[in-house]
N, C-alpha and C positions, 0 to 999 in steps of 0.2 A: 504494500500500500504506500502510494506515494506522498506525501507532505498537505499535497491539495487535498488527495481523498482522503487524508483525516479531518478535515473540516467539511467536506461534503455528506451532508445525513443520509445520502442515498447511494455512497460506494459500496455499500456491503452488496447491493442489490445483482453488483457486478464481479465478485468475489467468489468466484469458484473455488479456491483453493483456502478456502473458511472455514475447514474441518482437516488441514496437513497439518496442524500445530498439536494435534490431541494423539495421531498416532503412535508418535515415540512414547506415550503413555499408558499405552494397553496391557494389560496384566495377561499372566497364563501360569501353565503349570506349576512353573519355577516359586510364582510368589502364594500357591494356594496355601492354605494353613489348614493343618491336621483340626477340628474341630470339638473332636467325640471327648465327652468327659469334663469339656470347658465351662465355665460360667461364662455366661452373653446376658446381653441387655437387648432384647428383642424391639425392632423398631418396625413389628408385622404392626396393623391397625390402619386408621385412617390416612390417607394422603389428600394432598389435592392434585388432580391432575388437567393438563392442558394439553390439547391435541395443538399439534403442530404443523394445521395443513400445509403451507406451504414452505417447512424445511428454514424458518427463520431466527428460530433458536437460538443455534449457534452465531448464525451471519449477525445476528444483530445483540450478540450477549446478553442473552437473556438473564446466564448465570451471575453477571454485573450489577442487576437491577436493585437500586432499594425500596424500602417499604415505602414510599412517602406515597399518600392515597392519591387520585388522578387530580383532585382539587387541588394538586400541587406541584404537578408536570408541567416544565415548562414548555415540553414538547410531547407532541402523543406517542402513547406507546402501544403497541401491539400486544402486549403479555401485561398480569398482572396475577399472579399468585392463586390470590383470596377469590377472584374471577371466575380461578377453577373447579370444577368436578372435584368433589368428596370424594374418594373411591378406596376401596380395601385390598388393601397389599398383607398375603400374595390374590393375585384372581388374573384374570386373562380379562383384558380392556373387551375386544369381542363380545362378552355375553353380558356386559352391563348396561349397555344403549341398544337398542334395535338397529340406529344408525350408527353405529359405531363395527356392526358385524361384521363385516370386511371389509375393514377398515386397514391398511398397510402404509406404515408410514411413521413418523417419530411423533412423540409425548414425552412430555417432562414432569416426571415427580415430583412433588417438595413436601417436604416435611420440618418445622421450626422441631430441635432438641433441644431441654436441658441440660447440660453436662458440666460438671467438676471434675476434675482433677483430683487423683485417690493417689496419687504419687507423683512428684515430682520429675522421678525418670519413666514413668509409663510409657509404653507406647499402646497406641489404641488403632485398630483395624475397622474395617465393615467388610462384613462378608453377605455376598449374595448368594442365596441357591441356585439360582439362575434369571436370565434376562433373556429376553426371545425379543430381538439378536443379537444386533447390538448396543451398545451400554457406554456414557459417558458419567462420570460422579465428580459430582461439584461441592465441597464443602465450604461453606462462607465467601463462596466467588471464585475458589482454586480449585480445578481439576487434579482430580489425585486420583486417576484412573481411570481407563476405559477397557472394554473388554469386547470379542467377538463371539459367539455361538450360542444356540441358545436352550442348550437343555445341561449345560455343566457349571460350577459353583466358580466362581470368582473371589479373592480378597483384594482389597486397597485399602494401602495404609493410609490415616487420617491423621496421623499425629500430629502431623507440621501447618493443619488448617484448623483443627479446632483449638477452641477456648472458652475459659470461664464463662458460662452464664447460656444466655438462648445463642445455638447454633442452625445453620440454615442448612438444610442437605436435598442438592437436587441431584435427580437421576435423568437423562433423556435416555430413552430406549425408545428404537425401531426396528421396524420386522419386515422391512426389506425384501423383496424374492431377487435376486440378482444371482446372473450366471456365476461369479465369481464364487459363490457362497459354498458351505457344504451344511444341507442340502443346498443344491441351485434352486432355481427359480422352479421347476419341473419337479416335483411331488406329490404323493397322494394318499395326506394326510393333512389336517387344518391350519393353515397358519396361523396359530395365535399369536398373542402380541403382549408386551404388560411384566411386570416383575410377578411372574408368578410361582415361586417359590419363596422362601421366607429368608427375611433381611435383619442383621445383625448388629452389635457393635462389640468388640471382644476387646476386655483392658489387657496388658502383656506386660511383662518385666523387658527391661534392657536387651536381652540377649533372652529370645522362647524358642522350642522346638516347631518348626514348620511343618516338619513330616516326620513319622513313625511307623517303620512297619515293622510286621512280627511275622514267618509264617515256617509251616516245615519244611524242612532243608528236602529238597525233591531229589531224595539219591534213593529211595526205597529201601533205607532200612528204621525208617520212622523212630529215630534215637536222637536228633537235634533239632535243636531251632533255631532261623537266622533270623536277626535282627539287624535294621539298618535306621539311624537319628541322623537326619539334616535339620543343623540350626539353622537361625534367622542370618546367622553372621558367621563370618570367616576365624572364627574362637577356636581356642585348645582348651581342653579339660577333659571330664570325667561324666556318663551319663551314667545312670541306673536304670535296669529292668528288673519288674519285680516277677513273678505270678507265685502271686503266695499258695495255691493248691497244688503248686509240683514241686513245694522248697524251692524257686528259684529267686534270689537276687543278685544281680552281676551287676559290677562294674563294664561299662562301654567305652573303653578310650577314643575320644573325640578331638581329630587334629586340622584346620581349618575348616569347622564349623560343621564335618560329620564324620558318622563312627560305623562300625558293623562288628558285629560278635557271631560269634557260632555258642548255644547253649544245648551242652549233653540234657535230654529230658525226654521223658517218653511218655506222652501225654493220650491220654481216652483219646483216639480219635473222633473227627465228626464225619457224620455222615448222613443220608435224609432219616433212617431208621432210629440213630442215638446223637443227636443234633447238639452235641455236648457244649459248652462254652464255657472260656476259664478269663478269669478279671484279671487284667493286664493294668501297669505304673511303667507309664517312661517320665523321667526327670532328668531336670539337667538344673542347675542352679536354682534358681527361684521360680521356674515356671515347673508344672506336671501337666501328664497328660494321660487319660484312662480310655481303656478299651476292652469288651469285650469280643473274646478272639476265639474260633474253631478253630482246631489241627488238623489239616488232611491232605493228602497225595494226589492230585491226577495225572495220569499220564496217557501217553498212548503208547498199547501192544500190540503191532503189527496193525490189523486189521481191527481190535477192539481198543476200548474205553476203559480205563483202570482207574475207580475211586479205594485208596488204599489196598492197592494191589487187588482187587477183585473188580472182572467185569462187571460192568455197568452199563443198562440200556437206559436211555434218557425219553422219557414218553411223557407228553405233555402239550402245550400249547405255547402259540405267540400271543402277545398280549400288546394294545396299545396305552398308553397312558392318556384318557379322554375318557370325560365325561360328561352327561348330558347337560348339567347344571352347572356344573363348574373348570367344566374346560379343563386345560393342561393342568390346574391344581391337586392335587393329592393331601389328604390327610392319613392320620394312623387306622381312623376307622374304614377309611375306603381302600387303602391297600390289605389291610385283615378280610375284606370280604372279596378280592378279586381273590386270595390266597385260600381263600374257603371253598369258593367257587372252583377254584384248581384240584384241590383237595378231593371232593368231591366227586369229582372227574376222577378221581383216581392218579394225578399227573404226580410224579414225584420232580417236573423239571418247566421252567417258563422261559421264552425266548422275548426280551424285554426289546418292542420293536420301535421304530427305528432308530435310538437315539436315546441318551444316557435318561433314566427314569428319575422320582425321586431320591434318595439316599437313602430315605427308610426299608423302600423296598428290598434290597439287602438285607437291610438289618433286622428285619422281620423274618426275611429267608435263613438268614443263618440260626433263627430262636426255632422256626419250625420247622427247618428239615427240609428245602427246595434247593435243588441247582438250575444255576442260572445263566443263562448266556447275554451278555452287555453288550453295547456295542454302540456305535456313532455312525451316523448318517450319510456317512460315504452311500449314495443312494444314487441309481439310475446313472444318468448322465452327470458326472461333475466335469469342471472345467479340468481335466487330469496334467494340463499340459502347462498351467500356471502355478509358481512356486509359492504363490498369496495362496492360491486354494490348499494345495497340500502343509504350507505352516499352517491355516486355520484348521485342515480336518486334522494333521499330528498333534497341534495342540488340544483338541476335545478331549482326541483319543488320551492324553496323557495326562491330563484333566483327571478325566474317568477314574485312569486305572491311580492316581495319584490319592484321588476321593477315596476308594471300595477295595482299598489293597488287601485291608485286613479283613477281609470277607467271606470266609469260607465259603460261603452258597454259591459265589460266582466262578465258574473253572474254564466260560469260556469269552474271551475278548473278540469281537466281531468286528473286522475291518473294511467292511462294507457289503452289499445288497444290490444283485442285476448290474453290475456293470457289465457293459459290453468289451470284449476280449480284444482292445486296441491295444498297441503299444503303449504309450502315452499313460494307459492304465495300471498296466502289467508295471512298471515302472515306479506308480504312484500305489499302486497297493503292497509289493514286494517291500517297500520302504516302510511302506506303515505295519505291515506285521513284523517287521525288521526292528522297529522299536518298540514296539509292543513287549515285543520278546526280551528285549536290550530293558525296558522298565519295570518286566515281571515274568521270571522263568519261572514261577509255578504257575502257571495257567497255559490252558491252550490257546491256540488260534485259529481263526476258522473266517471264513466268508460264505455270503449267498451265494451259489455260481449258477449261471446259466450250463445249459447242455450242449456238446457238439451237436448240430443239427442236420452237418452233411454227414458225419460219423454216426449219428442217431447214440453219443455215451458221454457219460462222466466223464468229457476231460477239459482240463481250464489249467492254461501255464500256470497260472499264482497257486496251483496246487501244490508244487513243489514249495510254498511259504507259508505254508499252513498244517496243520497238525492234525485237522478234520473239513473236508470238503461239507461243506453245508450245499445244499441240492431243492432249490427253490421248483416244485414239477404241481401241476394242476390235474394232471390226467383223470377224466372221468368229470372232468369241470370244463376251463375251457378249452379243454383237447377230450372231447366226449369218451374216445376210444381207451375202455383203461388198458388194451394190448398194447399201447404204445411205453406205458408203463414196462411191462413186461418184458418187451424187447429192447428198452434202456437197460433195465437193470441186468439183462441177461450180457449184453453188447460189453460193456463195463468193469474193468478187471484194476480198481486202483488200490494202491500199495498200505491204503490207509484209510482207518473209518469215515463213514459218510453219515450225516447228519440229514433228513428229511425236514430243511428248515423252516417250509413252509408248505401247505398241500391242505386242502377243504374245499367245502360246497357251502356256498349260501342258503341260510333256509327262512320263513318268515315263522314266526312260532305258531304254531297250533294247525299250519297248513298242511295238509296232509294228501297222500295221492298215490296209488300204487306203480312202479315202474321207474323210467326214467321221466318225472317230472320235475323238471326245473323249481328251487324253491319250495321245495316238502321238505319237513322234518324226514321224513320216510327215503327220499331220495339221498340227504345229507346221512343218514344213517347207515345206511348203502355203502354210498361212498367209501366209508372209513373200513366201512367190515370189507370190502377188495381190494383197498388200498394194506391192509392189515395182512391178507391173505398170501401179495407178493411181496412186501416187504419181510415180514418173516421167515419166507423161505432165500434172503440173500444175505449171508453172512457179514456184507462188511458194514450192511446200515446197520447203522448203534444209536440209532434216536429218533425222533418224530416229534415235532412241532404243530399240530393242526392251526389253522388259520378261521379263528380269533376267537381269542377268550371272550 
């Protein structure tokens, strides 16, 4: 901006490059903060919120603005606070106007805090569950953060913008469909919009622990446990791990700001049948941090599935996070009855589609005994050939697995769903299950893959970077013929178990109809029992996913 246009009221109008200043400030895996066990100060409840139709927000600093009421502007302003929409954080903007339904485009949260000061050297964080998409955080007029995707948790630090007394904390978030995105613009599931998971403010000593993980040492002889503490800071010292029901407390030597141990212990294992859990203590100075943790092995044997050295078939369902009344939101009592519902069904295993769930739902999983397959939105078409899309879908992914490390419920990390077998692909998924692996070798890896079509089998290069072919097929849906089933699975000789990631029939409830009619209970029921009839007789599927809880 040049000299003139800063006394011109109307150069922002011409300002394309009015949101390059906030980039160098987006947060990702690196700065998430271990959460479980912490005392927070919940900032879920009321906001005001202002849709931002025309993207002027930014251009024209909104985050600048002071209270002073419009009977005291000496020039008009476009935004005003108090102006706004009441609205409840977390929830999804989408289902609280009629005219707001699809609605795509940015809004600015505010919310006036309270806050003191409980120590002099504190440092104080806000952590979000998530923001659908992306995310800018303004505290008292200073950006301290901005963030991209929009089903994984975020922190920024707020230390160096708050102060004594009322503080002002705005959020702009937009939900954008753009090719560059992961998902892109092409998907088929709701875009919602809105901070809709729950928002924080977490006080910390000087130097806390970021990240803690805990899990067993994957050599198959279930006698250790590895442990790994990254601090905030580039520090030497001394951490503690406790689990006081296995006698364990060690010392962690920690030398620029992280540590790893190996601990002899030979813990009940978990599993869906004895879903054991033992209360974990990581500490390092003045900060702790608690967890409950399962112990347990997955591997894969040749053609099978090994939880704690013993096969395992995984039968179950996919599941979207979406609900009729409250949108992309989740509570404790709505993930206990999707888990009941699974139950029910008999499923010991849920394929969490397409894109990181809430955090509970793990944590639910691992108290009741479900395995689970995670995964990020690498979905359809992404932009595969651009190194913006692949840092945004690597950081979801590592996001994810940074959140749910300590999870026993979850054994498999999903690196994406229907891409088409380009180069460009093969490239951009190879990498990603490449760090997947490089941020957590006890879990597997796996993708949705299409099928050779002029080969009529299971075969997908990125199969060689994956640990379980996951096998997206309709047959007897929208490929009527379920011989065509038949002759895949016959055709198809791969070196390693296959997952049936996804496979159903739409039904209307109560519709009923003998044969092949489209949309009966009766025909969906069908379905499963032919589908059941050749997948059991092929040795190397180790699971089934139906399509949708």
């Amino acid at each position: 901006m040049t000299e003139t246009d800063a006394h011109d009221p109307f150069a922002h109008l011409h300002d394309e490059g009015y949101a390059d200043r906030f980039v160098a400030l987006r947060v990702g895996h690196r700065e998430l903060l271990a959460t479980t066990g912490r005392a927070s100060e919940s900032l879920c409840g009321e906001w005001f919120m202002t849709l931002d139709l025309f993207d002027e927000g930014l251009r024209q600093k909104w985050y600048a603005e002071d209270d002073r009421p419009p009977s005291q502007w000496a020039v008009p302003r476009d935004y005003e606070v108090e102006a706004g929409h009441v609205v409840p954080v977390p929830s999804c903007w989408n289902l609280l106007q009629p005219e707001w339904r699809y609605f795509e485009g940015a809004v600015w949260y505010t919310r006036d805090v309270e806050f003191q000061w409980a120590r002099r050297d504190e440092r104080v964080v806000l952590q979000f569950g998530a923001a659908a998409y992306a995310a800018l955080v303004f505290v008292n007029g200073i950006c301290v953060g901005g963030h991209l995707g929009a089903s994984t948790p975020f922190t920024v630090e707020a230390t160096r913008a708050l102060r004594s007394g009322p503080n002002r904390i705005q959020v702009m978030v937009e939900n954008r469909r753009r090719h560059d995105r992961v998902p892109m613009h092409h998907f088929d599931w709701f875009n919602y919009g809105g901070l809709h998971r729950e928002v924080a403010l977490i006080r910390l000593p000087p130097v806390f622990i970021r990240r803690a993980t805990i899990a067993l040492t994957p050599d198959g002889s279930f006698q250790h446990i590895d442990v790994e503490i990254v601090l905030s800071d580039a520090v030497d010292g001394v951490a503690m791990v406790a689990i006081p029901a296995l006698g364990v407390g060690v010392e962690v030597p920690v030398t620029g700001g992280s540590g790893r141990a190996r601990i002899a212990a030979r813990p009940s294992l978990w599993s869906p049948e004895a879903p054991h859990l033992y209360e974990v203590a990581f500490s390092f100075g003045a900060d702790r941090v608690t967890d409950r943790v399962g112990f347990r092995e997955i591997r894969v044997v040749g053609r099978e599935i090994h939880l704690n050295g013993r096969s395992v078939f995984l039968r179950g369902a996919c599941v979207h996070e979406d609900d009729l009344a409250h949108g992309r939101v989740s509570d404790e009592g709505d993930i206990r009855r999707r888990f009941q519902h699974a139950r029910e069904l008999g499923a010991n295993f849920l394929r969490l589609a397409h894109y990181p769930h809430h955090d509970l739902v793990a944590r639910i999983a691992d108290e009741l005994g479900f395995l689970l397959w995670a995964e990020v939105p690498v979905y359809w078409a992404i932009d595969f050939a651009n190194p913006a899309s692949y840092a945004d879908a690597e950081n979801q992914l590592r996001e994810l697995i940074a959140r749910d490390a300590n999870r026993a419920s979850i054994v498999i990390w999903g690196v994406g769903n229907e891409n088409a077998d380009t180069d460009a692909r093969y490239r951009f998924m190879a990498e990603l299950a490449k760090s997947a692996r490089a941020a957590d070798p006890t879990r597997l890896i796996s993708a949705a893959c299409l099928i050779n079509r002029v080969n009529f089998r299971i075969e997908d290069r990125l199969a060689d970077s994956l640990d379980v072919i996951g096998l997206n097929e309709y047959f007897g849906w929208y490929e009527p013929d379920f011989s065509g089933l038949e002759r895949l699975l016959a055709n198809s000789h791969p070196d390693k178990p296959v997952i049936i990631s996804e496979t159903g029939a739409d039904a209307r409830p109560r519709h009923r109809g003998a044969g092949r009619i489209l949309f009966t209970e009766d025909w969906q029921a069908e379905f499963h029992r032919r589908q059941f009839e050749l997948i059991e007789r092929t040795p190397y599927v180790r699971g089934y996913a139906a399509w949708l809880l």
